[in-house]
C-alpha positions as CSV (number, residue, x, y, z in Angstrom):
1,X,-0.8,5.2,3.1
2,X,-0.9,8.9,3.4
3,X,-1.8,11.6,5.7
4,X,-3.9,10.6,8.5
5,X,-4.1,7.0,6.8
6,X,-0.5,6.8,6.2
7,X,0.9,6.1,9.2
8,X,0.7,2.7,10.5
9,X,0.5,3.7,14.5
10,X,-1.9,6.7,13.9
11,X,-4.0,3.5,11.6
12,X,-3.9,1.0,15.0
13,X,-4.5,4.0,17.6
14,X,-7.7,5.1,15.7
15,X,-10.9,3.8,16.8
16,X,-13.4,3.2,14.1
17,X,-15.7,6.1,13.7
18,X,-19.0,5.1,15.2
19,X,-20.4,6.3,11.7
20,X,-18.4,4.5,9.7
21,X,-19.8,2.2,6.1
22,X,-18.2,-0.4,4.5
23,X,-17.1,-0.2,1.2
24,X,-15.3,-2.9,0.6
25,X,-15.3,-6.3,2.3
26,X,-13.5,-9.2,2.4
27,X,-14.8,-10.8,-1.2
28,X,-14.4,-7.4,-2.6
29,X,-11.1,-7.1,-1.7
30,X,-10.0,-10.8,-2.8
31,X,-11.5,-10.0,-5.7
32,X,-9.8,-7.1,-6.4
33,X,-6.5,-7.9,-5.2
34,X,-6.8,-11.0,-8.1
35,X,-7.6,-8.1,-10.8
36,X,-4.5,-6.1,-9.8
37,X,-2.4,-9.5,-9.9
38,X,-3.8,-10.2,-13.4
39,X,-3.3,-6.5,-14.4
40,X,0.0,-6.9,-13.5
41,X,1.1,-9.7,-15.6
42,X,-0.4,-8.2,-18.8
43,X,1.4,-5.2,-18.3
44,X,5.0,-6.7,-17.3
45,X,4.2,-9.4,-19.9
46,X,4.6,-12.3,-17.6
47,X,6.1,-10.7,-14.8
48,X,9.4,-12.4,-14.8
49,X,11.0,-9.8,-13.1
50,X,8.9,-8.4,-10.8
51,X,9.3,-7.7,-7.0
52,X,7.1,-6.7,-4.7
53,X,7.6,-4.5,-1.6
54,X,4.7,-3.9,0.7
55,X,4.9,-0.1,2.5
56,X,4.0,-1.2,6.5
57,X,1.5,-1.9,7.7
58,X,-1.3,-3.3,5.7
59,X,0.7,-2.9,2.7
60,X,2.6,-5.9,3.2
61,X,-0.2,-7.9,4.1
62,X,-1.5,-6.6,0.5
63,X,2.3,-7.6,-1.0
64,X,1.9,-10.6,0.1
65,X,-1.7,-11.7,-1.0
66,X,-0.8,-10.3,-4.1
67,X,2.5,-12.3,-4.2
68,X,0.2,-15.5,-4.0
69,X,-2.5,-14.9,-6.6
70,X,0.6,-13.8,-9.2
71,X,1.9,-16.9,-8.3
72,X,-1.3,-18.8,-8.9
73,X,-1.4,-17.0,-12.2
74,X,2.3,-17.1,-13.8
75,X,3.2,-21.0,-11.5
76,X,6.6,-19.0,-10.8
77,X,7.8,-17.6,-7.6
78,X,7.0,-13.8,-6.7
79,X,9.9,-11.7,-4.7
80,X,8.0,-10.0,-2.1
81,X,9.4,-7.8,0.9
82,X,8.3,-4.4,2.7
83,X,10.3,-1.3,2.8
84,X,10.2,1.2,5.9
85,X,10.1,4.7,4.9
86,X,10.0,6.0,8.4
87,X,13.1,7.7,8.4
88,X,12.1,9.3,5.3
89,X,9.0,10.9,6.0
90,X,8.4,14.6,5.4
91,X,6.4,14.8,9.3
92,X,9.2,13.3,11.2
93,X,9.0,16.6,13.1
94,X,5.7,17.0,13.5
95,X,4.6,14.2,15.1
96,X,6.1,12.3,17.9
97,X,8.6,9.4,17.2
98,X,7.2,6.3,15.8
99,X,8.4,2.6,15.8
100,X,10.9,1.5,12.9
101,X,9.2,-0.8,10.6
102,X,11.2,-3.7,8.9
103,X,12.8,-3.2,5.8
104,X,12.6,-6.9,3.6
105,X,14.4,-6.6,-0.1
106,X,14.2,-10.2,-1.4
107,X,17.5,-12.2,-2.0
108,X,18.2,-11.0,-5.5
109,X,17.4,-6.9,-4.8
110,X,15.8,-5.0,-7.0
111,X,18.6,-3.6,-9.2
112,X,17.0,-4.0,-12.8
113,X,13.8,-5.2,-11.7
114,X,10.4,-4.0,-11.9
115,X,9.5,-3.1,-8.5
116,X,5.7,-2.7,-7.6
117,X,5.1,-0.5,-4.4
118,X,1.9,-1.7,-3.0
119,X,-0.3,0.2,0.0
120,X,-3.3,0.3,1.0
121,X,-4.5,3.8,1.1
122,X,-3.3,6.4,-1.4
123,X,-4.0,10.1,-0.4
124,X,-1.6,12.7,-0.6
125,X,1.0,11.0,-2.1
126,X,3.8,12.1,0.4
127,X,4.1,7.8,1.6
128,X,4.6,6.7,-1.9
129,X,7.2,10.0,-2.3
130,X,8.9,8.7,0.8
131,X,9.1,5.1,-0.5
132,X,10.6,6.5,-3.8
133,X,13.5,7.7,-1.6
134,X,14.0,4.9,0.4
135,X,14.4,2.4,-2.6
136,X,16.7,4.9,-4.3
137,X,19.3,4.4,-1.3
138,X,19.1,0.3,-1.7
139,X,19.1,0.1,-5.1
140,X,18.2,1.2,-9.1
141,X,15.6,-0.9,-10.4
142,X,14.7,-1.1,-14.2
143,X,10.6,0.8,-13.3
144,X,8.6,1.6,-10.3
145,X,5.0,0.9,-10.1
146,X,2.4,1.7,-7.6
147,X,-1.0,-0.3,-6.3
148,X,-3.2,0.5,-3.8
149,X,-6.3,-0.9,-2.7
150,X,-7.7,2.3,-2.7
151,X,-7.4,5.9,-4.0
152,X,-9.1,8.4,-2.0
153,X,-7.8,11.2,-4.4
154,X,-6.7,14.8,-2.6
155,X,-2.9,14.7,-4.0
156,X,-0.3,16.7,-2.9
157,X,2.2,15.9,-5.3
158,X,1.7,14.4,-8.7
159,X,1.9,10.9,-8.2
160,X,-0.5,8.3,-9.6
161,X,-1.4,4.7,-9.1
162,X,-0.8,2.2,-11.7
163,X,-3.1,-0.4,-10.1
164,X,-6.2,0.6,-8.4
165,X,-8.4,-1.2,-6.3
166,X,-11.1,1.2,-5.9
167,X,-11.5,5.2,-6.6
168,X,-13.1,6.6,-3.5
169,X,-13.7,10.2,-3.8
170,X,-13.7,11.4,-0.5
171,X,-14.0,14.9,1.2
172,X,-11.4,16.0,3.7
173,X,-13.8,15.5,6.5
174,X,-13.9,11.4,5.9
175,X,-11.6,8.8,6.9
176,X,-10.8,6.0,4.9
177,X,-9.5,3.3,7.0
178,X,-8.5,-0.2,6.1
179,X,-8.8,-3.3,7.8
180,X,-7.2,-6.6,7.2
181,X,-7.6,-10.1,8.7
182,X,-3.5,-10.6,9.6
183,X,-3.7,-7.1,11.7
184,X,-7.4,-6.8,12.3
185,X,-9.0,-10.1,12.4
186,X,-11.4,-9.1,9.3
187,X,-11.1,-7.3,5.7
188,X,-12.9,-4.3,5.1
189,X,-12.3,-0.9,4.5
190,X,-14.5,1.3,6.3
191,X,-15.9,5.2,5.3
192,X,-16.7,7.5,8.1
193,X,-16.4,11.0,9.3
194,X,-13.0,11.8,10.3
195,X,-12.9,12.3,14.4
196,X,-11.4,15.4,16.2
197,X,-8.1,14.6,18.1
């Protein structure tokens, strides 16, 4: 996730804006997450090689739901991991020090394989840039690809999704956050006006 939404601690710390809309809830997202799965198997045509890593948090939540339905689709087993990209964030400086997340690369690695990044908010793009670096120190897979639940637009640099759940324009004055049942106890992603710290 990016920005504001991007890091997993600033995400937990946040209370829910007391204006806040749903735009998504939990059948949406089910039923999105099964669109991305089946978008993905068209496009890797069967997806024999594919891996999934899940940016933390509520990215590899989303890795692993996805994992299942492609599972459900192709009857063949899905790599899925997470990949930390603490350590490789542009802020490091500029914001105090956070918590390592775990870094999971399935048994067989990701040299040659298609790897498909998977967040859940998509903003800036300065996550999915951090990411990028992070798998280029553990290995040099065949493509990258990117899904999100949602895209909130406002890019910094030009990076695009591949699979989207939902386009949200936003202003800069909203948050976007996301909630999911393994962290949260409930799916939605909510739409509000972003608080002053």
């Amino acid at each position: 996730m990016d920005t504001q939404q991007d890091n997993p601690q600033d995400n937990q710390r946040e209370a829910e804006p007391s204006d806040a809309r749903p735009v998504l809830e939990g059948p949406d997202i089910a039923r999105v997450l099964t669109r991305i799965a089946h978008e993905i198997v068209e496009r890797a045509k069967g997806a024999d090689d594919v891996v999934l890593l899940g940016i933390p948090t509520r990215g590899v939540f989303l890795a692993q739901r996805l994992a299942a339905k492609l599972e459900q689709i192709t009857e063949r087993t899905i790599p899925v991991g997470s990949l930390d990209i603490t350590m490789y964030r542009d802020d490091l400086r500029m914001h105090p020090p956070r918590a390592l997340a775990r870094t999971d690369i399935p048994g067989d690695g990701i040299d040659g394989r298609l790897v498909v990044l998977v967040d859940d908010v998509l903003f800036s793009g300065r996550t999915i840039r951090a990411a990028l670096d992070a798998l280029n120190d553990i290995g040099r897979p065949r493509a990258v690809q990117l899904a999100v639940l949602v895209d909130r637009g406002h890019r910094e640099l030009p990076i695009r999704a591949d699979y989207v759940g939902k386009n949200l324009p936003t202003s800069l004055r909203e948050t976007v956050k996301v909630q999911l049942a393994e962290e949260d106890g409930r799916d939605t992603v909510l739409l509000g006006a972003k608080r002053d710290r």
